[in-house]
C-alpha positions in Angstrom: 114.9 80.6 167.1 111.2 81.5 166.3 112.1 85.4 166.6 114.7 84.6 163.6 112.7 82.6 161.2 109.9 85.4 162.0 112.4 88.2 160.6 113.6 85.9 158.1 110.0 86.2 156.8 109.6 89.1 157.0 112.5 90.3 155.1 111.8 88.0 152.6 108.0 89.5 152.2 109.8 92.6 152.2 112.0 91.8 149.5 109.2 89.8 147.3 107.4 93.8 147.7 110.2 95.5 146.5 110.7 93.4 143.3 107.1 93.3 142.5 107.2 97.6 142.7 110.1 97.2 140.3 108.3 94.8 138.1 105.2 96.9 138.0 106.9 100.5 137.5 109.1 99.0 134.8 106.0 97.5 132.9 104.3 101.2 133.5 106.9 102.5 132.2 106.6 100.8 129.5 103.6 100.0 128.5 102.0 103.6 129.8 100.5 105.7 127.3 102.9 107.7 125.9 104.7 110.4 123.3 108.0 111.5 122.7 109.0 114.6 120.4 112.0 114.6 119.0 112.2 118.3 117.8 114.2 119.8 114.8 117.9 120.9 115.7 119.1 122.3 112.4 117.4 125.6 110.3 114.2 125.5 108.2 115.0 124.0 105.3 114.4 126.6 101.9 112.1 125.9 99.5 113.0 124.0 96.6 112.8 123.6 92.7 114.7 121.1 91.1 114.4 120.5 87.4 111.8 118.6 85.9 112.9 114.5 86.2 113.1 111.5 88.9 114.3 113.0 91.8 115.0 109.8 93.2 113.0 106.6 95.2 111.5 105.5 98.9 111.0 103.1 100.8 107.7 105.2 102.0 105.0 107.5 100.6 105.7 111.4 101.3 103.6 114.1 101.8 104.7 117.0 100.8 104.9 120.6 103.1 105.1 123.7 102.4 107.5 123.0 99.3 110.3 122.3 102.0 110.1 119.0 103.7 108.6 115.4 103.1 106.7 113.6 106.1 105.9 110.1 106.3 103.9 108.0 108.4 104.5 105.3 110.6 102.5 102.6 112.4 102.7 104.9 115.9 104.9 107.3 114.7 104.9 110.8 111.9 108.8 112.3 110.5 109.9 114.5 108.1 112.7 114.2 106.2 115.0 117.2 103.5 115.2 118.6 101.5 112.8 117.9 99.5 114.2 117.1 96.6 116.4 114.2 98.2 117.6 111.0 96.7 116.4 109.0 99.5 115.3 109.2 102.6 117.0 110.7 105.0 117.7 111.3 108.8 114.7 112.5 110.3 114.4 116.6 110.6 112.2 115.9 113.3 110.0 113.2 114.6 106.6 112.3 116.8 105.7 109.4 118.2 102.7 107.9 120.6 102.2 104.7 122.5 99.9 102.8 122.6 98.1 104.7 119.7 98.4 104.2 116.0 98.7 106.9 113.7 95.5 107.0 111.9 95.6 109.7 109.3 97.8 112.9 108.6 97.2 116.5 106.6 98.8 119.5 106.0 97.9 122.9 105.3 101.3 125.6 105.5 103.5 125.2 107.8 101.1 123.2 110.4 101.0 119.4 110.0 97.5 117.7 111.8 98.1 114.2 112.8 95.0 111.8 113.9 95.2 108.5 116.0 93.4 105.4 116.5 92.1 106.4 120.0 90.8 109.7 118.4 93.1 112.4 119.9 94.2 115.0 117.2 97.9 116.6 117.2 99.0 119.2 115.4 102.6 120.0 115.0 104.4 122.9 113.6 106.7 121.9 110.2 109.4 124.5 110.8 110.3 122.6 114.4 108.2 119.6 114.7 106.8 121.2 118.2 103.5 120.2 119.7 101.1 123.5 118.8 98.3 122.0 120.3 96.3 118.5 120.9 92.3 118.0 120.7 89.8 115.0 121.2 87.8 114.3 119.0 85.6 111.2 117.7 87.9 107.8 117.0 88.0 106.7 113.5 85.5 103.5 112.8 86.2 100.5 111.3 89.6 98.9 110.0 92.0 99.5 107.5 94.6 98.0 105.9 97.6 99.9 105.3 100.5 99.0 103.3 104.3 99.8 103.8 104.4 102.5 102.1 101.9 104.2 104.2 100.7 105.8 101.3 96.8 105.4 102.7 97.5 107.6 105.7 99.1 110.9 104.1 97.7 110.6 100.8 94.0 109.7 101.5 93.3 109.7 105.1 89.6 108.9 106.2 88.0 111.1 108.3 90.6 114.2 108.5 89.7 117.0 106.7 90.6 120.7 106.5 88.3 123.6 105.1 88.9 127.0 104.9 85.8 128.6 105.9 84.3 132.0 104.6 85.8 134.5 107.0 89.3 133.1 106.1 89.7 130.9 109.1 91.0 127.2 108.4 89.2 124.5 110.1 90.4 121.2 110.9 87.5 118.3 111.1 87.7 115.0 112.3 84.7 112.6 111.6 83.6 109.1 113.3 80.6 108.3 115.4 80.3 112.1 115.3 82.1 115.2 114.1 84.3 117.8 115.7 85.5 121.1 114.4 88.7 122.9 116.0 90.3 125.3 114.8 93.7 124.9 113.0 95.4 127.8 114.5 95.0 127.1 118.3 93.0 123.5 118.3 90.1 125.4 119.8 87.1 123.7 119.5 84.5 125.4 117.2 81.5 122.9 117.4 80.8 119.1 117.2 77.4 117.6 115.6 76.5 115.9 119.0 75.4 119.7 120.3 74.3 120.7 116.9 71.9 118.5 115.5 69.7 115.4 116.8 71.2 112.2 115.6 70.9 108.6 115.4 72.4 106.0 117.9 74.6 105.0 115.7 75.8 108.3 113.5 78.5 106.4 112.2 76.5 103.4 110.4 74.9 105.8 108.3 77.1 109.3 108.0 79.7 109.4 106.1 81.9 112.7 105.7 83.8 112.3 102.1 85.5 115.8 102.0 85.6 119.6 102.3 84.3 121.5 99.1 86.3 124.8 98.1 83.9 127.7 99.5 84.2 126.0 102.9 81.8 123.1 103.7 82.0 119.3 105.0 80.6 117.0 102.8 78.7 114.2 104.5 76.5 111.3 102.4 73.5 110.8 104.6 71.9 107.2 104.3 69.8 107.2 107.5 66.4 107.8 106.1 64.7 105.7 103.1 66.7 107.8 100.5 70.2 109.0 99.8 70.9 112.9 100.8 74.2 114.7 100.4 74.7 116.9 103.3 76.8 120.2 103.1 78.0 121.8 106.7 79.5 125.1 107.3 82.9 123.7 108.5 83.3 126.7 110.7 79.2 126.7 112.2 78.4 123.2 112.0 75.5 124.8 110.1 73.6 122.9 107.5 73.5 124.7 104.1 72.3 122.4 101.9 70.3 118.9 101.5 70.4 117.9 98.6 70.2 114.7 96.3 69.8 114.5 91.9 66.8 114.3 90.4 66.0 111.0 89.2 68.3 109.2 91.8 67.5 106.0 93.2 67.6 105.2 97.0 71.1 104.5 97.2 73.5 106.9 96.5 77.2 106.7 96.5 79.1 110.8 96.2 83.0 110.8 95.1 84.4 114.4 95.1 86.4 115.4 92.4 89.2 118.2 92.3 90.4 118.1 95.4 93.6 118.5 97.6 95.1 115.8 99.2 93.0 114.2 101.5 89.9 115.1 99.6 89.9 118.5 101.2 89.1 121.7 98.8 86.8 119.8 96.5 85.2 121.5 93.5 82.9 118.6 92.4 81.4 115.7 93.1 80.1 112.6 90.8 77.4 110.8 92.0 76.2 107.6 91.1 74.3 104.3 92.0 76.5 102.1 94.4 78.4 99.6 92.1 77.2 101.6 89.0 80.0 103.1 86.6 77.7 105.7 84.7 77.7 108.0 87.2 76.5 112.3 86.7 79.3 114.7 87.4 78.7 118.3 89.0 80.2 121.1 89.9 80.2 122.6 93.8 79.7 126.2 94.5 77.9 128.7 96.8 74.1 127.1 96.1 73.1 123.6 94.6 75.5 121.5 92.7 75.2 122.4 89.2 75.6 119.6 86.1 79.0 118.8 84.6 78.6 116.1 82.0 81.9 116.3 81.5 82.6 114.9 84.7 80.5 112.0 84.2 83.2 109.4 83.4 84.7 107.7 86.7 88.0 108.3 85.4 87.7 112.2 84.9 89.7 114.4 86.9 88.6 118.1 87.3 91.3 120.7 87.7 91.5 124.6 87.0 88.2 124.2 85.7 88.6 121.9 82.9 87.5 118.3 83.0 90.5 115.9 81.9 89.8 112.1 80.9 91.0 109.3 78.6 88.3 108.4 75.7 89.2 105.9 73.2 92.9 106.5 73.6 93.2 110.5 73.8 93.4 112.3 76.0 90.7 115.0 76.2 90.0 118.4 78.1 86.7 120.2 78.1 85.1 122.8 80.1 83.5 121.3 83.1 81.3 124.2 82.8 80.1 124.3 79.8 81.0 120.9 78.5 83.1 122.6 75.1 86.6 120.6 74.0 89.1 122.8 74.9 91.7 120.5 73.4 92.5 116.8 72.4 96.0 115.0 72.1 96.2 112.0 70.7 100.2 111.2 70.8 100.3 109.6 74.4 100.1 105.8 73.9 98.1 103.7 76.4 98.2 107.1 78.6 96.4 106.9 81.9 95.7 109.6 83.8 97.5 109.1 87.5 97.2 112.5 89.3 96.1 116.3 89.0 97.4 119.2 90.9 96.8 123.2 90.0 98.3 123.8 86.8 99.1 120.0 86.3 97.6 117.0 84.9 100.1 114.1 84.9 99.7 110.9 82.5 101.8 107.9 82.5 101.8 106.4 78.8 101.8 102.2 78.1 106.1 102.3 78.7 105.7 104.3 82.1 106.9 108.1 80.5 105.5 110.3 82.9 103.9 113.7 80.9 103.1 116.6 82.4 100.3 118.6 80.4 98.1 121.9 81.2 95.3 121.4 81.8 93.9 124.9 80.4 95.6 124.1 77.3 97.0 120.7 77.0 100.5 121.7 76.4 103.4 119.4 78.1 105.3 120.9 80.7 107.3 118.0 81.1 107.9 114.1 79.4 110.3 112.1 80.4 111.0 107.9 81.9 110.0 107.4 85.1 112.7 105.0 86.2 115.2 105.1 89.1 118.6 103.6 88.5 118.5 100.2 86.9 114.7 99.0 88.2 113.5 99.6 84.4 109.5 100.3 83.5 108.0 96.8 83.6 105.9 97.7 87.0 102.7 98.5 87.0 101.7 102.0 88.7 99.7 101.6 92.4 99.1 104.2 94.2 100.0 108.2 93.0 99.8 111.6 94.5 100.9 115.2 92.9 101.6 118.5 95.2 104.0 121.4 94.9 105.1 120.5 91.6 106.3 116.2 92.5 104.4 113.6 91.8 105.0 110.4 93.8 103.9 107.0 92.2 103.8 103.0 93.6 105.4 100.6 91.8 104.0 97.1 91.8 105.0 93.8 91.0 103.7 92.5 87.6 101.1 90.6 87.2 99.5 92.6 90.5 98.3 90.4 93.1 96.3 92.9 95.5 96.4 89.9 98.2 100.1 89.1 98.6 102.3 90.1 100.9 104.2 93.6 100.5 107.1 91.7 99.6 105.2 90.4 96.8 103.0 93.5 96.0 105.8 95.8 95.4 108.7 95.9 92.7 111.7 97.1 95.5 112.1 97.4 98.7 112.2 101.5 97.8 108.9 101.3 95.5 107.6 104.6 95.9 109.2 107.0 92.8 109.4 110.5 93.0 109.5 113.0 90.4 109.9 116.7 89.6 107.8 118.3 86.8 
């Protein structure tokens, strides 16, 4: 009798193991960190070039590649959809996801996409196939965000993912928190991080700020650490410092905004600097030595591209030399325009009844006018969020009156808000 009840005990011990194994490998499994690749299985889309006119609307905000695909961001996941040109969204060409990491920011430069996540790693995958080419470490971004929906935060201004093509040609991807790492964008090979290069504070995050890449190859970082303001430019290939500089007649506090930039505030060729919370701000222009005035980028809502400074003033639209500061041309048949976005050889405008007009910006001709509607939503939205590359622009549409502190159901117009245009 005893020998039974002992094996009965036993095998119940034994069994009580075996389903707390399962239990445990099935919550591993789950909960273990994680990524799963879903590759591309059809061809590389071509490049396209639809006619100027709304292509169609989304449910989230694309990024544009290489003129062939559109990626997207997701809470722990980046996809790409084609073509490019697409009414909608579409199946995903190919997709990459991580757990328990949140996707934190995403750029592109040609065919190699660089994703960055909340626990710091960095990815890169290649466009054509959506293949891991490589995976770094790097510093984890501070702080919180709120990001909406449309993810348009995360591909269209990500914080603290930059790339810079340095002076020997080489393309460098940065990432920047409590401290900054350079890799490399072909191979992910590191190429220096500021802990080994310079002494810093504690604490570099509280009072470094990287804002951008300039054109000729340098990280832009606003330096509050001491009792006055510096801007800081870095070789983005060395970790090098070039330059510390601050204007003349600045105050303590200094607040730096580059202008004429690629997405994600990479490429810039200026900067307007001003007092923090102050709207008269000094534009100037970027180059090989010290920034160099630009009055005409003094307004906050000038954009600089291909050289010429383009703003709104008292209803017309404007473009002068951001060199020399000369009117290059004026026009004055745009009603209630508002400039939205600027890429090379574009400046785009929406007018008071949402037209979207494409002008150059060397010589204010229109490229393109036309609505910017999709089906039967109409024009009574107001615009949120924009972003122009390759030739689209994509544009937010929000709710009227805007209430930046409802809920997205509330925030936006549709459940597709995002347009998206040729010009």
């Amino acid at each position: 009798m005893g020998l039974r009840n002992g094996r009965r005990r036993i095998a119940v011990a034994v069994a009580a193991l075996l389903a707390t194994v399962a239990v445990a490998a099935t919550v591993y499994r789950v909960l273990a960190p994680a990524e799963v690749s879903t590759p591309a299985r059809a061809g590389y889309p071509p490049a396209a070039s639809p006619a100027p006119g709304v292509v169609g609307r989304l449910p989230v905000a694309p990024l544009i590649v290489d003129g062939r695909l559109r990626v997207y961001a997701a809470h722990r996941q980046v996809y790409a959809d084609r073509p490019v040109g697409g009414r909608h969204r579409t199946t995903p060409f190919w997709s990459y996801r991580r757990w328990p990491a949140a996707l934190d920011g995403v750029v592109a430069s040609g065919t190699t996409v660089v994703t960055r996540w909340s626990d710091g790693r960095v990815v890169a995958l290649d466009a054509r196939t959506g293949r891991v080419a490589w995976r770094a470490d790097g510093p984890a971004p501070v702080g919180e965000r709120a990001v909406r929906r449309t993810g348009a935060a995360t591909v269209w201004d990500p914080r603290g993912l930059f790339v810079a093509r340095a002076a020997d040609g080489r393309e460098v991807v940065l990432t920047a928190g409590a401290w900054v790492r350079a890799v490399d964008l072909t191979d992910g090979r590191e190429l220096w991080q500021s802990h080994t290069t310079v002494t810093l504070p504690p604490d570099e995050s509280a009072c470094r700020d990287a804002v951008g890449t300039t054109a000729s190859g340098q990280l832009i970082i606003v330096d509050s650490c001491g009792n006055s303001t510096v801007v800081e430019f870095r070789d983005a290939a060395t970790g090098r410092v070039g330059l510390r500089w601050r204007p003349a007649g600045a105050g303590d506090e200094l607040v730096a905004t580059p202008v004429g930039c690629g997405t994600g505030r990479t490429g810039c060729a200026g900067l307007r600097t001003a007092a923090p919370g102050d709207d008269a701000g000094r534009g100037w222009l970027l180059g090989a030595g010290e920034p160099a005035a630009a009055p005409a980028l003094d307004r906050p809502d000038a954009e600089l591209v291909d050289g010429t400074a383009v703003a709104v003033v008292d209803g017309v639209v404007v473009g002068r030399s951001a060199r020399t500061g000369a009117e290059l041309w004026r026009r004055a048949d745009l009603p209630q325009a508002r400039l939205v976005a600027v890429q090379p050889g574009r400046a785009h405008l929406l007018t008071g009844t949402n037209d979207l007009v494409t002008l150059d910006p060397a010589t204010g001709a229109q490229r393109s006018w036309f609505v910017l509607n999709a089906g039967s939503d109409g024009v009574g939205w107001a615009p949120g969020a924009a972003y122009a590359a390759g030739g689209f622009v994509a544009v937010e549409r929000l709710r009227k009156p805007v209430d930046p502190t409802g809920d997205d159901q509330r925030y936006y117009l549709t459940s597709e808000p995002v347009i998206l245009a040729a010009t």
